[in-house]
C-alpha positions in Angstrom: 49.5 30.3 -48.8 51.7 31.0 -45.9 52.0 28.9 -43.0 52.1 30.3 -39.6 53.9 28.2 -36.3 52.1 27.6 -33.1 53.4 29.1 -30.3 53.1 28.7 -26.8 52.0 32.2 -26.4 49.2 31.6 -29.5 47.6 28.6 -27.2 48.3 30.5 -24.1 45.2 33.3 -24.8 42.3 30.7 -25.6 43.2 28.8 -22.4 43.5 32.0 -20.5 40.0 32.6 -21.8 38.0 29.2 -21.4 39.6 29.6 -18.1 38.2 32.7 -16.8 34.7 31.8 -18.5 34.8 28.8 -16.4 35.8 30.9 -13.4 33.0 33.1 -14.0 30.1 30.6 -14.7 30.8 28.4 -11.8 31.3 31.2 -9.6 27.5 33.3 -10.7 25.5 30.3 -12.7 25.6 27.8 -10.3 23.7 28.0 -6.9 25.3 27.9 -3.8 24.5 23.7 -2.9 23.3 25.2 1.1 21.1 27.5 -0.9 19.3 24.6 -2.6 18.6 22.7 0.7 17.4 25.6 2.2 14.9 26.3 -0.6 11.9 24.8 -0.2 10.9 24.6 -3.5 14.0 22.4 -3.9 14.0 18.8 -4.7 16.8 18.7 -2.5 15.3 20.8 0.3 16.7 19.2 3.8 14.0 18.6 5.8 15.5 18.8 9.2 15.2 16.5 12.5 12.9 18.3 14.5 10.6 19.3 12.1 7.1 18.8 12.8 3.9 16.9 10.8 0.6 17.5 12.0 -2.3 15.2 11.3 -5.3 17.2 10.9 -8.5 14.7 10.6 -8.3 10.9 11.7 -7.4 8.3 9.2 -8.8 5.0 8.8 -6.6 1.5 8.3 -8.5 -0.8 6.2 -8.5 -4.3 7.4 -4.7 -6.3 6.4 -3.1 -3.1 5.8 -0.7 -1.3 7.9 -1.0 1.9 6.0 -3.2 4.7 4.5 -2.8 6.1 1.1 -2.7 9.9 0.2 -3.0 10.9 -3.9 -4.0 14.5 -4.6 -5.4 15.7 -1.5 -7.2 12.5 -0.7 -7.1 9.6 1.2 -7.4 6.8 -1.4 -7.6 3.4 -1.4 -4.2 2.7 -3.5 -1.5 5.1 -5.0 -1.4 5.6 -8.6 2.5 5.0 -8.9 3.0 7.7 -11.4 1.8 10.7 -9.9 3.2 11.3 -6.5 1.5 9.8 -3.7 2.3 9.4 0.0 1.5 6.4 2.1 1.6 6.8 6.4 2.6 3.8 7.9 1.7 1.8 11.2 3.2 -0.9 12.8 0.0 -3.0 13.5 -2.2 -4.2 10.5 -6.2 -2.6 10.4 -8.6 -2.6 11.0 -7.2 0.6 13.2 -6.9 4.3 12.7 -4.5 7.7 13.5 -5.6 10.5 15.4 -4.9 13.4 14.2 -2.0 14.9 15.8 1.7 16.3 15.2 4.0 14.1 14.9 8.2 14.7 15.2 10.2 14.1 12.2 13.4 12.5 13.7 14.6 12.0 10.1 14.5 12.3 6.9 15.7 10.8 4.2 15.8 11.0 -0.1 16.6 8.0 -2.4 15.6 6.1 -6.0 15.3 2.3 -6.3 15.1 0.2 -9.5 11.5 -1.1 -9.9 12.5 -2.6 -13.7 15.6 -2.2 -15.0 16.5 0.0 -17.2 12.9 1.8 -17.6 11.5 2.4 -14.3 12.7 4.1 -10.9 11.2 4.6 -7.6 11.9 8.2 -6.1 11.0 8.3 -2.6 10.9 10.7 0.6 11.2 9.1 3.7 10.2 11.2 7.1 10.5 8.8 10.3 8.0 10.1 12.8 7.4 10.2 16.7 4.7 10.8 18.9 4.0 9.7 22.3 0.5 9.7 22.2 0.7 7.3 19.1 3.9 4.9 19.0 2.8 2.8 16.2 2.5 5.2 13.7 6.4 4.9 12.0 6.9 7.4 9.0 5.3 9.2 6.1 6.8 8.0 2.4 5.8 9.9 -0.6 7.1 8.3 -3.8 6.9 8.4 -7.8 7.9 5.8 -10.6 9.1 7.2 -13.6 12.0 6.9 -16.2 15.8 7.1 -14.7 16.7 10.3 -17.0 12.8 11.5 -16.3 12.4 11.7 -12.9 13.6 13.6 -10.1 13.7 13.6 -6.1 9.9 14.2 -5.2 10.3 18.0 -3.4 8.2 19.5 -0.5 4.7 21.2 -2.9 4.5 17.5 -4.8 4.5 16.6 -1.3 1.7 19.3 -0.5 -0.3 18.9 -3.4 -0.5 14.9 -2.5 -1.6 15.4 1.0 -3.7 18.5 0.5 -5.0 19.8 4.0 -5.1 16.4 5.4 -1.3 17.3 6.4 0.5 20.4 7.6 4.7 20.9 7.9 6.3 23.4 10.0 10.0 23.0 9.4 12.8 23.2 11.7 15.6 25.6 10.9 
């Protein structure tokens, strides 16, 4: 059996290689991070100031609360925390209602909370939202519980498919 030395040279052409397979996966496998904010199909999509939400039908405040809930294209009476759900909130508690109307998204915002540690997460969207016409109406925040390695920012169609017609988005650029 003969034994063969290690040589610079000998390590030098694996490197050389993990190197420029590196080079080449993060260059072409990994999307451009602008890209994924711009796509709306993104969990990370921005949603810019400026953008617009438009309330299509008036909804009702029941008495003591100072928001309405929205699950699957309904208004409901409370969210099922494990299917995404949006709740509009007010400043006053109902009885009371919002007219439809658009309202200006003057931000936006993404983030997770612990609800019980180590199993469950809150992932939440948060839109803060203007409107002359209506001054108590204060912002839009669709959420999810689920497991930390599970779940995932809640992206613009779970936002759609919770709201169904009763709200529109146009987006600012």
């Amino acid at each position: 059996m003969k034994v063969t030395s290690i040589t610079r040279s000998t390590l030098w052409i694996p490197v050389k290689w993990v190197s420029a397979v590196l080079i080449v996966a993060s260059t072409t496998g990994c999307p451009n991070p602008m890209a994924v904010k711009d796509d709306i199909n993104s969990q990370f999509f921005e949603i810019r100031p400026g953008s617009k939400l438009t309330l299509h039908q008036d909804v009702s405040i029941s008495s003591g609360q100072a928001h309405a809930s929205f699950q699957h294209g309904k208004v409901v009476p409370g969210l099922d925390n494990y299917a995404v759900g949006c709740e509009l909130e007010v400043r006053k508690l109902g009885p009371g209602s919002v007219s439809a109307d658009t309202f200006t998204i003057r931000r936006a915002e993404i983030a997770q909370e612990w609800i019980s540690r180590p199993d469950i997460m809150r992932f939440y969207r948060v839109m803060y939202l203007q409107s002359d016409s209506q001054p108590d109406v204060m912002h839009l925040t669709c959420q999810d519980w689920d497991g930390p390695l599970q779940g995932r920012d809640i992206s613009v169609p779970e936002m759609r498919e919770a709201l169904g017609g009763i709200f529109s988005f146009e987006f600012a650029q």
